[in-house]
N, C-alpha and C positions, 0 to 999 in steps of 0.2 A: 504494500500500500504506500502511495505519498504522502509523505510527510508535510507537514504545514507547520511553518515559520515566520511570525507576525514577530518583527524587529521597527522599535519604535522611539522616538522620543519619549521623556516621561513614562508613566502605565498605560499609556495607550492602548499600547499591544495586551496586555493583562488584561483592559475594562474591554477589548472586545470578544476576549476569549472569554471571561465569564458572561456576556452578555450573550456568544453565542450557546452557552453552555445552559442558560436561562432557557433559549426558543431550541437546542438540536440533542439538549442534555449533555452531559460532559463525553467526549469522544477521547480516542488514543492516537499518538502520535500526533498531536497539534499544540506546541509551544507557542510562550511569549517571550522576548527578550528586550526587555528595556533599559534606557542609558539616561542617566543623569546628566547632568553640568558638571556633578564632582567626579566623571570617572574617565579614564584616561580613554582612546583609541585604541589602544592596544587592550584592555581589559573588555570593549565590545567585540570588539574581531576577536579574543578568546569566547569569550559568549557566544558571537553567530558562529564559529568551527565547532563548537562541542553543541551545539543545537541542532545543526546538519547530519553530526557525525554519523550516529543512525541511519540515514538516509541515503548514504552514497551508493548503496545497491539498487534501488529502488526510486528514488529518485525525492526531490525536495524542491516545493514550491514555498519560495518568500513573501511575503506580504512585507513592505515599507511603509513609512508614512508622508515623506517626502522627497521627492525627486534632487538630490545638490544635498542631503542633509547626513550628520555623519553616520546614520545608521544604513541608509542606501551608500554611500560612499563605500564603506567596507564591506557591502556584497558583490562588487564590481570586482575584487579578488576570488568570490565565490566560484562567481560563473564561467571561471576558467577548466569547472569540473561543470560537463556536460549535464550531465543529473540535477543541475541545479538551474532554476528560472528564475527571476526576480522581476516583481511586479511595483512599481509605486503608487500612492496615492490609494492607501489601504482603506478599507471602507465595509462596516458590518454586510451587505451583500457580498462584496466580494469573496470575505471571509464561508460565508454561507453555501455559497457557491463552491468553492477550493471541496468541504469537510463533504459536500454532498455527492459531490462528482468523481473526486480524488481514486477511488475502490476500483483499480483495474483500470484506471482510466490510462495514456501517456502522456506526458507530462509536459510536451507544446501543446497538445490539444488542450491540457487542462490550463493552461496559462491564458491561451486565447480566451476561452471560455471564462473563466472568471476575469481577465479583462474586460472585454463585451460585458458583463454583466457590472462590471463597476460602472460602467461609463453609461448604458442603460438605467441605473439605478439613480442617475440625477437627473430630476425634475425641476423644473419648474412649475411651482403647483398651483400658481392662479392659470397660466398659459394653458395648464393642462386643461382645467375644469373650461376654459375657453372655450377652447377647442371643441371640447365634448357636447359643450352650450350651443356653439354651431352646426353640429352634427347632426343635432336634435330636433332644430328651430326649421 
């Protein structure tokens, strides 16, 4: 199975994993890894390699939180091990997405896939009801 790895500033990564853990129940093989202001670079890049480690047979999808930030910065050494994808701009669907598809899935498919579904997953929610108002009328 693929592995899932939410690497974040702050507990980000923490408060989505229990929120996903709220709506899909707590699942296996799905980490958080989060970095403070007070901890070095070198002490997250030990965090995301012993979060992976597990995963180098099988394969391991990252969740980020921002594109340029130091927690995506040091998965950009990651990804030089094929097995591993890295996704930015982490987001509870996406997360949803990764934990439900993940079971046999390959592991570009599943990256696409909960891509697509991050980026599907933002609304604008007056535009929308617009929309639907015209549909209607």
């Amino acid at each position: 199975m693929i592995g899932v790895v939410v690497i974040t500033h702050g507990t980000l990564s923490e408060q989505l994993l229990a929120t996903a853990a709220l709506i899909m129940g707590n699942q296996k093989d799905v980490y958080a890894v989060s970095f403070t202001a007070r901890e070095s670079l070198d002490n997250l890049r030990q965090k995301a390699n012993a979060a992976i480690e597990p995963f180098k047979t099988d394969g391991c999808l990252i969740l980020t939180d921002i594109m340029g930030g130091s927690a995506t910065n040091v998965c950009v050494e990651l990804m030089k091990n094929e097995k591993v994808e890295v996704l930015t701009g982490a987001n509870l669907p996406m997360l949803l997405e990764a934990i439900s598809y993940r079971d046999g899935a390959d592991l570009k498919a599943l990256a696409s896939r909960v891509q697509a579904s991050g980026v599907k997953s933002i609304i604008n929610l007056k535009e929308f009801y617009e929309k639907r108002a015209a549909k209607k009328a």
